[in-house]
Backbone and ligand atoms as CSV (ligand in chain L), in Angstrom:
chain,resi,resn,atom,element,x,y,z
A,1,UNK,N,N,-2.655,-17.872,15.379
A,1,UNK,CA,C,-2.866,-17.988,13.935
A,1,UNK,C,C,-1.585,-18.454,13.233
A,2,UNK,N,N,-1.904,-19.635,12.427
A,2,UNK,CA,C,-0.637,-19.569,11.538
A,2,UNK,C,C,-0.453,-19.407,10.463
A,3,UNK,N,N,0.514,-19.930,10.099
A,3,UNK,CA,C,0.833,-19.282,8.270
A,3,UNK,C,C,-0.045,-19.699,7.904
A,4,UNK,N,N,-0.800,-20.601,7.503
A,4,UNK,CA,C,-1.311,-21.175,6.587
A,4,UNK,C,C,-2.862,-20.139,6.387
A,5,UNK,N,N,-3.135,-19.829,7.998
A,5,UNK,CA,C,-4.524,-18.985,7.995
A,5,UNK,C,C,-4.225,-17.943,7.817
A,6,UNK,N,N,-3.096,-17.121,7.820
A,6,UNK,CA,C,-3.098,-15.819,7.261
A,6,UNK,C,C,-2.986,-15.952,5.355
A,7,UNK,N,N,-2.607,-17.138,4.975
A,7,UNK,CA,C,-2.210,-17.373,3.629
A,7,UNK,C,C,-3.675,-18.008,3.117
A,8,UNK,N,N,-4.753,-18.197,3.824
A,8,UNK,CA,C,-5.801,-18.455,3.718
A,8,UNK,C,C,-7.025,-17.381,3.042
A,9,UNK,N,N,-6.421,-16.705,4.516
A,9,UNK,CA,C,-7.198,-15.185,4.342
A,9,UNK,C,C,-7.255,-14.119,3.221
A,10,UNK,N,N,-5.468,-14.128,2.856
A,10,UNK,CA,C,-4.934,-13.361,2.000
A,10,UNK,C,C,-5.505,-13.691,0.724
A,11,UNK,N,N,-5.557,-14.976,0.377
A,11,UNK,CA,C,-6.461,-15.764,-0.488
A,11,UNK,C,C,-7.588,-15.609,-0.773
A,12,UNK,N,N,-8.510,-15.288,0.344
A,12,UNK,CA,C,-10.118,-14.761,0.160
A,12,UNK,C,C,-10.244,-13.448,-0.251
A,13,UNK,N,N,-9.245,-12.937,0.510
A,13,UNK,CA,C,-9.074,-11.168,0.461
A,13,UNK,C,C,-9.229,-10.891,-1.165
A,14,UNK,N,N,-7.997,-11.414,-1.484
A,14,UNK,CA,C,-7.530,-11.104,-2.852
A,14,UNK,C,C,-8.623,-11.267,-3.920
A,15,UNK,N,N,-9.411,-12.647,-3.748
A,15,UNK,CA,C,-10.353,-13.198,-4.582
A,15,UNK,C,C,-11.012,-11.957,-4.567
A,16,UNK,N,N,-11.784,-11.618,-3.010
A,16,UNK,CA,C,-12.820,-10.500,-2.940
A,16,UNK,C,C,-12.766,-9.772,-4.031
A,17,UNK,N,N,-11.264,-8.557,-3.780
A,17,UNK,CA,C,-10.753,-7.529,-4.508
A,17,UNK,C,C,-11.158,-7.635,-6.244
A,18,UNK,N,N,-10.742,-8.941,-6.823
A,18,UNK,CA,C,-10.393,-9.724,-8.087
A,18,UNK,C,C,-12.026,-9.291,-8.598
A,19,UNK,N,N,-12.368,-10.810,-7.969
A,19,UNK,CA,C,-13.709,-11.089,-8.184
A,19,UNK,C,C,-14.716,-10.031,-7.692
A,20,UNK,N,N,-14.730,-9.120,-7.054
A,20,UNK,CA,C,-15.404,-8.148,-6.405
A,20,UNK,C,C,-15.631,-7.040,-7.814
A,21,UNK,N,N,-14.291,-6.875,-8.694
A,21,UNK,CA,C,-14.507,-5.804,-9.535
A,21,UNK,C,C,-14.958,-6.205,-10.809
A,22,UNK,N,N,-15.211,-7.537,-11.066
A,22,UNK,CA,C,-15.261,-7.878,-12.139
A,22,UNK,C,C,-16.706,-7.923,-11.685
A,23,UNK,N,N,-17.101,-8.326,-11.127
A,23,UNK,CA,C,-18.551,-8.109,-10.254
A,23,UNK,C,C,-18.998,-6.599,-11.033
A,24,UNK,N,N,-18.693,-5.721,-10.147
A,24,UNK,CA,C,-19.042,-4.870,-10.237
A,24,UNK,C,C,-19.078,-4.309,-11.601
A,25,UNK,N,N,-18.264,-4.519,-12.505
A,25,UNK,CA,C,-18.265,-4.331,-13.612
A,25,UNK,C,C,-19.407,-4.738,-14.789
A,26,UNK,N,N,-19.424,-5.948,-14.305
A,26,UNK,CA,C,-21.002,-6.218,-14.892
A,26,UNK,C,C,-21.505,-6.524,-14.832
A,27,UNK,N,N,-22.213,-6.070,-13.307
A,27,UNK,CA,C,-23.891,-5.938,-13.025
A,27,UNK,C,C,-23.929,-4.357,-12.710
A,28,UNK,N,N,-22.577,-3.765,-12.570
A,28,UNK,CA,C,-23.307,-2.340,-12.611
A,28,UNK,C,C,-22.974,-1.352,-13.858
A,29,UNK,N,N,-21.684,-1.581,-13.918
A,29,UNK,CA,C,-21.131,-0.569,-15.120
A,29,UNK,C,C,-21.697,-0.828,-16.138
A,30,UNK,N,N,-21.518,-1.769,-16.720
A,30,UNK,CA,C,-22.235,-2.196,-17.522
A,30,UNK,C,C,-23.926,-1.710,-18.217
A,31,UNK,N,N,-24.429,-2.410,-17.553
A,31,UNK,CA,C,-25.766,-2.133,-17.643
A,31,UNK,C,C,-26.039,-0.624,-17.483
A,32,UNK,N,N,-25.312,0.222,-16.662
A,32,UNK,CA,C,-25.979,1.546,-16.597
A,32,UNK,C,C,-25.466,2.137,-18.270
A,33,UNK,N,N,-24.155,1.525,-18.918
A,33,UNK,CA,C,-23.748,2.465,-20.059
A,33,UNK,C,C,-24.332,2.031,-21.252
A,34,UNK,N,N,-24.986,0.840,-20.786
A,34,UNK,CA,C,-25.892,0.406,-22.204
A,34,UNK,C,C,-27.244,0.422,-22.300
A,35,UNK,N,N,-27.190,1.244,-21.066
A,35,UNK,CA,C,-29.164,2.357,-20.993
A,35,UNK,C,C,-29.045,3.111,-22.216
A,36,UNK,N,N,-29.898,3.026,-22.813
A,36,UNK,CA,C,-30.190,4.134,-23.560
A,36,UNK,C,C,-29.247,3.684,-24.772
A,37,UNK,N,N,-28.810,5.173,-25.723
A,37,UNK,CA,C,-27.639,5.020,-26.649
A,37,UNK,C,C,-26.094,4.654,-26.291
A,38,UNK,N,N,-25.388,4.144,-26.864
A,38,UNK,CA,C,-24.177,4.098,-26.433
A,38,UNK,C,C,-23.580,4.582,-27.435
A,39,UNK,N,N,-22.304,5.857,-26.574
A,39,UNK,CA,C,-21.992,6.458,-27.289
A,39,UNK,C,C,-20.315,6.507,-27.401
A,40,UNK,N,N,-19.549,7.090,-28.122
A,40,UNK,CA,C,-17.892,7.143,-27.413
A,40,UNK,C,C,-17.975,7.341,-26.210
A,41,UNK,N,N,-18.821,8.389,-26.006
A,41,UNK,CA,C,-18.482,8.496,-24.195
A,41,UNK,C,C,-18.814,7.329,-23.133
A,42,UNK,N,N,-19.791,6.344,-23.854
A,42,UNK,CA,C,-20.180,5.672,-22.988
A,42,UNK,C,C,-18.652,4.915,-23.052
A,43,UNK,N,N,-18.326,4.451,-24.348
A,43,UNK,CA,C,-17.335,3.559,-24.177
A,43,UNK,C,C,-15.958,3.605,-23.633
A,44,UNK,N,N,-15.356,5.648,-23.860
A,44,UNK,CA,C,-14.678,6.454,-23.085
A,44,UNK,C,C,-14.445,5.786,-21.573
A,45,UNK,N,N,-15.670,6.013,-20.946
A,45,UNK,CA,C,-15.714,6.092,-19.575
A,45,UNK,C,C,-15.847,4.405,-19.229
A,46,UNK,N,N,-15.948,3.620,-19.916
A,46,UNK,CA,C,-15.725,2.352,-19.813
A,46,UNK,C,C,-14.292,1.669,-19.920
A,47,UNK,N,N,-13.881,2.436,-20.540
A,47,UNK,CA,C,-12.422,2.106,-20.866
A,47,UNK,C,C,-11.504,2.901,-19.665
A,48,UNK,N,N,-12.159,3.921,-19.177
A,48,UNK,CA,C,-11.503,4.171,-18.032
A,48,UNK,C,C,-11.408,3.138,-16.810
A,49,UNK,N,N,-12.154,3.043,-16.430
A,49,UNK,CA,C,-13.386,1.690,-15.657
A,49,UNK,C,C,-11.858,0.638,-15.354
A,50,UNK,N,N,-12.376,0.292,-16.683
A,50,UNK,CA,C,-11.856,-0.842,-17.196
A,50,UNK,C,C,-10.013,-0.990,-16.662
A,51,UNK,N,N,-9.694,-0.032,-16.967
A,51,UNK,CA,C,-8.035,0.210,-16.823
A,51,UNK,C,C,-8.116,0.184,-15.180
A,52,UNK,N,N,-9.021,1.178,-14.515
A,52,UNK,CA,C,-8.527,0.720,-12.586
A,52,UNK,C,C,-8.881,-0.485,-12.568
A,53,UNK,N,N,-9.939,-1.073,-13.229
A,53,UNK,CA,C,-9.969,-2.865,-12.849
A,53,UNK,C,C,-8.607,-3.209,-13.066
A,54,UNK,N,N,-8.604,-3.407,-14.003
A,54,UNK,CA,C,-7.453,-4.185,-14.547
A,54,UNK,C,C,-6.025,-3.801,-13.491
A,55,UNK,N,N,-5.975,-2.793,-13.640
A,55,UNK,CA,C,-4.877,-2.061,-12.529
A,55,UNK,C,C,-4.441,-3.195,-11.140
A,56,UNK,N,N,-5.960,-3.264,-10.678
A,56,UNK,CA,C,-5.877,-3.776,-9.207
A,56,UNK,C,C,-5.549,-4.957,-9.527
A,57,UNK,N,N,-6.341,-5.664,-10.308
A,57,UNK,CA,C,-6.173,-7.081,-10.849
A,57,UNK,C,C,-5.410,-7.914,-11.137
A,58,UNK,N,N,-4.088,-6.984,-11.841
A,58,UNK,CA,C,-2.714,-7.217,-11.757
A,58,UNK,C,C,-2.008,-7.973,-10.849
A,59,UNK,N,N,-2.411,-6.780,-9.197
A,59,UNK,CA,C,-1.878,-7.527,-7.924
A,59,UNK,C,C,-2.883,-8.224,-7.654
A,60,UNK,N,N,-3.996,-8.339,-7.336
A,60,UNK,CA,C,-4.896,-9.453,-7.014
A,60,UNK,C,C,-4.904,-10.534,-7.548
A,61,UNK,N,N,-4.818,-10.726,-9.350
A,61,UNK,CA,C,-4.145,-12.460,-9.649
A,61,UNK,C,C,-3.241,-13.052,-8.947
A,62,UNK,N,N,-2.579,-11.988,-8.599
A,62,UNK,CA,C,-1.082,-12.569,-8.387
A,62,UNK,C,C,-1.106,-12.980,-6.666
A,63,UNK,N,N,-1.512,-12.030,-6.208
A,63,UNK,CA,C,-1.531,-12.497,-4.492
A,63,UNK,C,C,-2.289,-13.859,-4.553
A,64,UNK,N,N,-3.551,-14.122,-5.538
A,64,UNK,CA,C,-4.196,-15.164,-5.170
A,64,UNK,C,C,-3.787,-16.633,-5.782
A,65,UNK,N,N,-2.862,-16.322,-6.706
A,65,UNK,CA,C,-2.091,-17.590,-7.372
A,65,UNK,C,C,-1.089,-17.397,-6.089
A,66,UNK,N,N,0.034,-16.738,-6.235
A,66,UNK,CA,C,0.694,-17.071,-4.789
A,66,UNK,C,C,0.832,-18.074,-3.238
A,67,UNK,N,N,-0.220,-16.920,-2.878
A,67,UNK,CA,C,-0.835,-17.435,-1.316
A,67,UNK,C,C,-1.639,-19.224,-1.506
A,68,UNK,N,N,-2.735,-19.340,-2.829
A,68,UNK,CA,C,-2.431,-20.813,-3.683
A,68,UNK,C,C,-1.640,-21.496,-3.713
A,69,UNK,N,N,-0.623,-21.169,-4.431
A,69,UNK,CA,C,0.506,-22.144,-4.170
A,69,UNK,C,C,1.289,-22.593,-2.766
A,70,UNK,N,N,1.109,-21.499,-2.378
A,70,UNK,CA,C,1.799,-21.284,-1.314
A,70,UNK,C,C,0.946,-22.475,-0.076
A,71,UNK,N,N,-0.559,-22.473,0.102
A,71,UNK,CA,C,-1.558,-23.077,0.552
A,71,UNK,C,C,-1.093,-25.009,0.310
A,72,UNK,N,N,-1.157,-25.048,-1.322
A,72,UNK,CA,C,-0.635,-26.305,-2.064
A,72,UNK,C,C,0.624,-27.010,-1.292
A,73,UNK,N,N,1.295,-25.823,-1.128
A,73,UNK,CA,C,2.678,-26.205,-0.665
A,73,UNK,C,C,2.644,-26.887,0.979
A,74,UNK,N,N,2.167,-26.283,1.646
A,74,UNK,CA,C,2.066,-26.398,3.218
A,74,UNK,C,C,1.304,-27.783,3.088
A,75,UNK,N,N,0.214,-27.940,2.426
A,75,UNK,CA,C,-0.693,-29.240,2.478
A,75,UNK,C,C,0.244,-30.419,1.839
A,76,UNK,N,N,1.332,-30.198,1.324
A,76,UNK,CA,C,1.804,-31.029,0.625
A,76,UNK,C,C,0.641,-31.377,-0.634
A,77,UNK,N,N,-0.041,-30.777,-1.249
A,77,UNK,CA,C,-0.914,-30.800,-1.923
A,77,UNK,C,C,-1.036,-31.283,-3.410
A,78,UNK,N,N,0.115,-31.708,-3.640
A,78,UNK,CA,C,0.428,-31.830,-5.097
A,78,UNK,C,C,-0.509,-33.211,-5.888
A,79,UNK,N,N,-0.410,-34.218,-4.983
A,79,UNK,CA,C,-1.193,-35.443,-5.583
A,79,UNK,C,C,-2.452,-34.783,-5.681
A,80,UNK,N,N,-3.316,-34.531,-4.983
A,80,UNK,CA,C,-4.371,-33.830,-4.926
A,80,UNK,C,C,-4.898,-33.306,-6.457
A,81,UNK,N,N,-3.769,-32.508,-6.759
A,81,UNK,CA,C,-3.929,-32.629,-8.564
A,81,UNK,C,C,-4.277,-33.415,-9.469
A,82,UNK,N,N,-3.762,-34.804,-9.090
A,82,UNK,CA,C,-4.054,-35.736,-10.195
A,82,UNK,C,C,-5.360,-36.541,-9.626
A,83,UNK,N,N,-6.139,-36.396,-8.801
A,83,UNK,CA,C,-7.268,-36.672,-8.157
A,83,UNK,C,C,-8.395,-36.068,-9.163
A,84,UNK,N,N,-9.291,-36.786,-9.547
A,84,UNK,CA,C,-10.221,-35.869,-10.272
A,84,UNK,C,C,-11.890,-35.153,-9.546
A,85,UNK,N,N,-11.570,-35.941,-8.426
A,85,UNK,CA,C,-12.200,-35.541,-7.386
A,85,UNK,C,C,-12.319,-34.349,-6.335
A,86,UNK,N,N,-11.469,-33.715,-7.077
A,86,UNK,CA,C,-10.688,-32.424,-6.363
A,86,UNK,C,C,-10.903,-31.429,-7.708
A,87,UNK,N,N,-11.624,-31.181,-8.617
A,87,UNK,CA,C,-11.860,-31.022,-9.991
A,87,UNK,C,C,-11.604,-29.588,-9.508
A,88,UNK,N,N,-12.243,-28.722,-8.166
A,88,UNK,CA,C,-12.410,-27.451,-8.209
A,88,UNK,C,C,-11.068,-26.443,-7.711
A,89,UNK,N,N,-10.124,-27.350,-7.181
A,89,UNK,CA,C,-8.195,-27.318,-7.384
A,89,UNK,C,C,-7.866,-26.644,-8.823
A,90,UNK,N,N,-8.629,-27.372,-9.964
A,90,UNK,CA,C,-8.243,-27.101,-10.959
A,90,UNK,C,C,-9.066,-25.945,-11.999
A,91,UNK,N,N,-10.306,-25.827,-11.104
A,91,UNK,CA,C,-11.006,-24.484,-11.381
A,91,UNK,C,C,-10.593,-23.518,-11.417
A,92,UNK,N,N,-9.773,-23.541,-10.014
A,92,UNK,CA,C,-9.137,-22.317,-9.276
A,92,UNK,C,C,-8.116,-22.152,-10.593
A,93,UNK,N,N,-7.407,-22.662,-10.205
A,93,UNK,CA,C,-6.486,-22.666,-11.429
A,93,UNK,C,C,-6.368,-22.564,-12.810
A,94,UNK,N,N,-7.260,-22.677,-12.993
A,94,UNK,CA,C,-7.700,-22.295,-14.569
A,94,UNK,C,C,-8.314,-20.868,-14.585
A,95,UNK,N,N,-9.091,-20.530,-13.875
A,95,UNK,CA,C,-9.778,-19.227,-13.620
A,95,UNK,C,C,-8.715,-18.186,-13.608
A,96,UNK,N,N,-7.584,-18.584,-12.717
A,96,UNK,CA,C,-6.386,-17.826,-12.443
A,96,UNK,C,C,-5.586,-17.656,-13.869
A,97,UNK,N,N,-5.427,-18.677,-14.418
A,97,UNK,CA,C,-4.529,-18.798,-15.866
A,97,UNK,C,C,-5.626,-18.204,-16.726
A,98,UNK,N,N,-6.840,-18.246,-16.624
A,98,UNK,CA,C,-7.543,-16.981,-17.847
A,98,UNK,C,C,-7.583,-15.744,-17.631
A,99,UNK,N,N,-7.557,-15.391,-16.452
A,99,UNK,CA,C,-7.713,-13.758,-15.882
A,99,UNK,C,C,-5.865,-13.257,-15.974
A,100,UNK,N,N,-5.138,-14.050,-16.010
A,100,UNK,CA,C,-4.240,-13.791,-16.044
A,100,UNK,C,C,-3.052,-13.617,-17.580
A,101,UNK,N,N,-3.790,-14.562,-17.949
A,101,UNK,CA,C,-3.368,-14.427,-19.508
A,101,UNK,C,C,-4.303,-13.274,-20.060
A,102,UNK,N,N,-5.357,-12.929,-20.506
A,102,UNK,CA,C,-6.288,-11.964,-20.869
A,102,UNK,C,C,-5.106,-10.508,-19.378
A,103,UNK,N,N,-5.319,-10.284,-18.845
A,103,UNK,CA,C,-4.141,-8.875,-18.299
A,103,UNK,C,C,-3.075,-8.795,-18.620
A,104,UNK,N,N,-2.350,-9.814,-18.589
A,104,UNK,CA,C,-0.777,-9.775,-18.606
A,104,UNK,C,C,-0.671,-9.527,-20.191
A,105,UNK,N,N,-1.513,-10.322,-21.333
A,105,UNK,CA,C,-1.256,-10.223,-22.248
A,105,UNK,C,C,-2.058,-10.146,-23.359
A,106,UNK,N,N,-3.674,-10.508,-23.432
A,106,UNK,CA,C,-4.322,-10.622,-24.814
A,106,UNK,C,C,-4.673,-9.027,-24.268
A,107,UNK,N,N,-4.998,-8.147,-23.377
A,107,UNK,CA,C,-5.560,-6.950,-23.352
A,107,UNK,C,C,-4.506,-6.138,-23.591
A,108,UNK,N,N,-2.770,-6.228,-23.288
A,108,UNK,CA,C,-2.161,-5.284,-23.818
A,108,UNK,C,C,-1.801,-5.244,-25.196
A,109,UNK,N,N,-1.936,-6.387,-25.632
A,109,UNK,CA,C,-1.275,-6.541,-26.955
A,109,UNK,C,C,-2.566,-6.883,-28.266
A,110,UNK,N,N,-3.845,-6.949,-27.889
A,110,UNK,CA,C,-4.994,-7.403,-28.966
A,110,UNK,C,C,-5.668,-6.691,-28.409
A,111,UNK,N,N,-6.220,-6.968,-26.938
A,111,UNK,CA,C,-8.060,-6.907,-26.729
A,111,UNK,C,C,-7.844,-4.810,-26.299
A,112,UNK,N,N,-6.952,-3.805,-26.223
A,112,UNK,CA,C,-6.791,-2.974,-25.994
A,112,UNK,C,C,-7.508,-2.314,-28.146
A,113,UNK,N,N,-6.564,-3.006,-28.550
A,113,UNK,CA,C,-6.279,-1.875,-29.696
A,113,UNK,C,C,-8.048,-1.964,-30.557
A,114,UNK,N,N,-8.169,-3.574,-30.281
A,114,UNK,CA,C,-9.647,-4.234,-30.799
A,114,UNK,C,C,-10.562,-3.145,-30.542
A,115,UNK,N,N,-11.019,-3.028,-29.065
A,115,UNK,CA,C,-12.136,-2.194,-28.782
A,115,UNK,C,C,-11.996,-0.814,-28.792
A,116,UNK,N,N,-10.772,-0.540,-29.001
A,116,UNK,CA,C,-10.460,1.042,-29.410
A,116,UNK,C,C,-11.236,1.424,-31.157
A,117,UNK,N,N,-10.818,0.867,-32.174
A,117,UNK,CA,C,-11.270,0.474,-33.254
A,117,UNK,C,C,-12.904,0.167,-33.285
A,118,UNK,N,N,-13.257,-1.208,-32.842
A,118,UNK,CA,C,-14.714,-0.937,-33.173
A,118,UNK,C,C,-15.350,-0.309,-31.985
A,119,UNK,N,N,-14.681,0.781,-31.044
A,119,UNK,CA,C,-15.698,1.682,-30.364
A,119,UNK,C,C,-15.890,2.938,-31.292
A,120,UNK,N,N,-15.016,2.778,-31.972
A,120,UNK,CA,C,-15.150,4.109,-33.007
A,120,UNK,C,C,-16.042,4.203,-34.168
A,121,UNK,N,N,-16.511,2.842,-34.099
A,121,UNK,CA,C,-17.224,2.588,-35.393
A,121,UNK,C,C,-18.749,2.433,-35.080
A,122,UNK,N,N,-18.515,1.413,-33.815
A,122,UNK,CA,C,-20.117,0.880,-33.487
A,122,UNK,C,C,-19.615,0.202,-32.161
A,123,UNK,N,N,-20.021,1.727,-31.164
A,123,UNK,CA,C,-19.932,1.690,-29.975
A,123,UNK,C,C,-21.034,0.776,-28.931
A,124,UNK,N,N,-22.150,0.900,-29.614
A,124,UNK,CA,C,-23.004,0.214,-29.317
A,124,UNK,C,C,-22.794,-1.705,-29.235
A,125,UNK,N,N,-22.654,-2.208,-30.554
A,125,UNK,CA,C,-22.045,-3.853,-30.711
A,125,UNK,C,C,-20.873,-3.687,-29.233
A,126,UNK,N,N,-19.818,-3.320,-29.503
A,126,UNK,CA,C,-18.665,-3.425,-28.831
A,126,UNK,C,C,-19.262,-3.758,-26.884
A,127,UNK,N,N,-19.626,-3.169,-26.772
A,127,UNK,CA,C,-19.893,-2.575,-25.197
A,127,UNK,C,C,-21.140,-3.816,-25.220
A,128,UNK,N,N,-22.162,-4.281,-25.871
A,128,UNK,CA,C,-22.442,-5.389,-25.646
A,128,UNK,C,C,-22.166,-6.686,-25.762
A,129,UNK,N,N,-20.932,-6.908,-26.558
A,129,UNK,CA,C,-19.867,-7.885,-26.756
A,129,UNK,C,C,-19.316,-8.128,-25.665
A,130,UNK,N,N,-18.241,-6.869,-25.100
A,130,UNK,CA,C,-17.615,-6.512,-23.812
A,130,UNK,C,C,-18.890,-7.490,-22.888
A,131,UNK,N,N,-19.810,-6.962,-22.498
A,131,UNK,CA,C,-20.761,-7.334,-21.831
A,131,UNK,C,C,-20.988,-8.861,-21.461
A,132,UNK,N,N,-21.335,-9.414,-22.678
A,132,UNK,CA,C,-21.726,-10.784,-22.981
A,132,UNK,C,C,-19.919,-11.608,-22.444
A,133,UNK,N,N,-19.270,-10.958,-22.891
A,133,UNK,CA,C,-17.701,-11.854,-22.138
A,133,UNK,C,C,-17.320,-11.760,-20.738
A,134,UNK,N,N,-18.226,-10.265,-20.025
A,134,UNK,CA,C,-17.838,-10.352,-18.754
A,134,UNK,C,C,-19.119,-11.815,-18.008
A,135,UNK,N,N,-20.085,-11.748,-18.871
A,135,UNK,CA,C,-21.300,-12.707,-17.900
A,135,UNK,C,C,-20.530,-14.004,-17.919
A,136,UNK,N,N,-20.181,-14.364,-19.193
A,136,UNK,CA,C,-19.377,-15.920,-18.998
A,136,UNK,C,C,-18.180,-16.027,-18.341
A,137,UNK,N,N,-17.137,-14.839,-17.515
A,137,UNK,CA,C,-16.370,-14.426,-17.125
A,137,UNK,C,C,-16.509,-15.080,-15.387
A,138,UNK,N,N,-17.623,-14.114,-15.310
A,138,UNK,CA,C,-17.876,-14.098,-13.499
A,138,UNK,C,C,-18.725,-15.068,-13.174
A,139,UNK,N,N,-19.678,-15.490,-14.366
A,139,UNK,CA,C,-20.100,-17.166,-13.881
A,139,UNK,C,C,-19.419,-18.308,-13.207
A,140,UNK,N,N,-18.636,-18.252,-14.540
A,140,UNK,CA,C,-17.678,-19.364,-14.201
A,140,UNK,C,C,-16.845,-18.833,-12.752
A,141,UNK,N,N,-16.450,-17.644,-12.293
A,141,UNK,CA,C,-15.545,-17.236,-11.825
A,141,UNK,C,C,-16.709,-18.073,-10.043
A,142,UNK,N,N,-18.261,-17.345,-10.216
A,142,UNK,CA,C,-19.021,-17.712,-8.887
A,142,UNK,C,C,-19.022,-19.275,-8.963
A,143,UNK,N,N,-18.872,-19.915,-10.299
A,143,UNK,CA,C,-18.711,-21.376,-9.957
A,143,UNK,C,C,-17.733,-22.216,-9.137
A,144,UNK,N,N,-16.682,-21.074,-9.681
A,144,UNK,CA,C,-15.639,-22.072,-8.888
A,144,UNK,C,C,-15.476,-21.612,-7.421
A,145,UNK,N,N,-15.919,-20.228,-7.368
A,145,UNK,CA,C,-15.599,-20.115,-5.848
A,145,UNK,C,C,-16.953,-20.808,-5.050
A,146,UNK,N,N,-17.867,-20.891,-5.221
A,146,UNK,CA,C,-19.035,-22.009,-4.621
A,146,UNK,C,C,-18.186,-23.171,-4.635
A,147,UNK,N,N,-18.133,-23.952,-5.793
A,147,UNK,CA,C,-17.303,-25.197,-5.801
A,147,UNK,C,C,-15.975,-25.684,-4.341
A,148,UNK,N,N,-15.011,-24.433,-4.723
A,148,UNK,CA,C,-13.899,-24.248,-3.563
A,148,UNK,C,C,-14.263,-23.999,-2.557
A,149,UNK,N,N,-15.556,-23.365,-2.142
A,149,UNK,CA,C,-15.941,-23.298,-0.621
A,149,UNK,C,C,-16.491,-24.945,-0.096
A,150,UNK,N,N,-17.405,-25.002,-1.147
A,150,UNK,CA,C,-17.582,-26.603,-0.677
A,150,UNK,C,C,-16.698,-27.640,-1.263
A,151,UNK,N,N,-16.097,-27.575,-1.534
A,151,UNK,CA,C,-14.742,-28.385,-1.444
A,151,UNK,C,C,-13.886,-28.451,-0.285
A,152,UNK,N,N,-13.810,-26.891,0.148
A,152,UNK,CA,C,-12.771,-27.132,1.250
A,152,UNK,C,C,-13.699,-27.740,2.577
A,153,UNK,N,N,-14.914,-26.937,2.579
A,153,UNK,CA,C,-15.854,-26.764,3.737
A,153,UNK,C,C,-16.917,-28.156,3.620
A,154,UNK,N,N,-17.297,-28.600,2.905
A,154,UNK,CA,C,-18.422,-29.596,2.490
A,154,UNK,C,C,-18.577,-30.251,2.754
L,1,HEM,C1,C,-3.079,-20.663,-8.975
L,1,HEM,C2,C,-4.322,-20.506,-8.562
L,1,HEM,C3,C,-4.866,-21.055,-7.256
L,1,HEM,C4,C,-4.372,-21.999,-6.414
L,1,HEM,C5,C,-3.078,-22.807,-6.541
L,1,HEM,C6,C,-5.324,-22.139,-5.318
L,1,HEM,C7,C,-5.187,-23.003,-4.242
L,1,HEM,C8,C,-6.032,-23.058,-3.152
L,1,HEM,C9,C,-5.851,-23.917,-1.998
L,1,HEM,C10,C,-4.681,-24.883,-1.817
L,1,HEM,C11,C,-6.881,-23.709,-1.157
L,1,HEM,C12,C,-7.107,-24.378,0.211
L,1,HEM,C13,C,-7.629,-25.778,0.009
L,1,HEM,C14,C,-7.812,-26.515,1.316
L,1,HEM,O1,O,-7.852,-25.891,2.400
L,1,HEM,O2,O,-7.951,-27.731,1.237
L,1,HEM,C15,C,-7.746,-22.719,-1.767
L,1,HEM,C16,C,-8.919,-22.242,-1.212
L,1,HEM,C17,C,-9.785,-21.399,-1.853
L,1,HEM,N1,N,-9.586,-20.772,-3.064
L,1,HEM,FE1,FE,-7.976,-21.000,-4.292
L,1,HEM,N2,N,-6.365,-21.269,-5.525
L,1,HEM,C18,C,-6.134,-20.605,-6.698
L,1,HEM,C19,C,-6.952,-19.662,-7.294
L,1,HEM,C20,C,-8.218,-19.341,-6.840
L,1,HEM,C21,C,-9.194,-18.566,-7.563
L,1,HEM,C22,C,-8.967,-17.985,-8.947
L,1,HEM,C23,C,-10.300,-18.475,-6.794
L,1,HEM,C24,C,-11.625,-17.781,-7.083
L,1,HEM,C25,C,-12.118,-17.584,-8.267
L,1,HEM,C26,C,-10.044,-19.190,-5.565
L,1,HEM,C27,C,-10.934,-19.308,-4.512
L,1,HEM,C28,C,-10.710,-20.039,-3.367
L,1,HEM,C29,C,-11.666,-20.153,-2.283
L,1,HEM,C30,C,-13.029,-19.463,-2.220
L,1,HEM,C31,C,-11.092,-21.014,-1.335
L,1,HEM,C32,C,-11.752,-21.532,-0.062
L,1,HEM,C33,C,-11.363,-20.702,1.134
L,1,HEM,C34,C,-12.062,-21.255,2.353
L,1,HEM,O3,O,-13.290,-21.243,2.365
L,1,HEM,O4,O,-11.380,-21.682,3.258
L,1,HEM,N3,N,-8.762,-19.704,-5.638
L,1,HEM,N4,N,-7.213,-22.335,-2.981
């Protein structure tokens, strides 16, 4: 095995982890806390949720931009960029620069204090807002990884 397939792997791994919780987040969390009424507690225990996602996510952007570049690098991969034929290079990459900007910074500094505020008011709106941003979230997120499998594999 060489670098490149362990930097391959690490790559899928990470996605899994990434993309695995955001997954999970909403097709399951989700939907079970917006059965019925939603209440502080629902949004409480969402916001807990929410913080181990984010937690892991931290290192999982980061291993998977990394081991990326790192991938880019070995292929000599750089023209490849300006190829528009390679569109899902730049999926990846964009996917990475939104999940990563939204953690590193619109959730500590805006999207934290936001849903603290209107969970207090109208817990209900909030948590289906939340909702509606994770579906356009992990769409796009299964697009590009379909895309990148058949890109690399296709
Ligand atoms: C800075 C961000 C990223 C960079 C630079 C990057 C770069 C790469 C490179 C160079 C490859 C291998 C291409 C080849 O073998 O020709 C790859 C594969 C792949 N990447 Fe990324 N990537 C990034 C982020 C992401 C993200 C955010 C996702 C998922 C949402 C993702 C999912 C995948 C998948 C599924 C593969 C295919 C693995 C396989 O089937 O062999 N990548 N990436």
């Amino acid at each position: 095995m060489d670098e490149f397939a362990i930097a391959r792997a690490l790559h899928v791994i990470a996605v899994v982890m990434w993309i695995g919780s955001v997954s999970f987040t909403t097709f399951i969390v989700l939907p079970v806390l917006l059965r019925g009424t939603v209440t502080g507690e629902s949004t409480d225990t969402f916001e807990q949720i929410e913080a181990r996602v984010a937690q892991q996510a931290k290192y999982s952007t980061q291993i998977t931009g990394l081991t990326g570049l790192y991938m880019l690098y070995v292929l000599d991969g750089w023209e490849r960029l300006l190829d528009p034929a390679q569109w899902w290079l730049h999926a990846m990459i964009f996917i990475y620069l939104v999940f990563t900007v939204v953690i590193f910074v619109l959730e500590p500094l805006v999207l934290h204090k936001w849903f603290e505020e209107q969970a207090s008011t109208n817990p209900q709106r909030v948590l289906g807002l939340v909702f509606k941003a994770h579906i356009v979230l992990i769409t796009l997120s299964f697009l590009t990884i379909a895309a990148a499998v058949i890109g690399v594999h296709g």
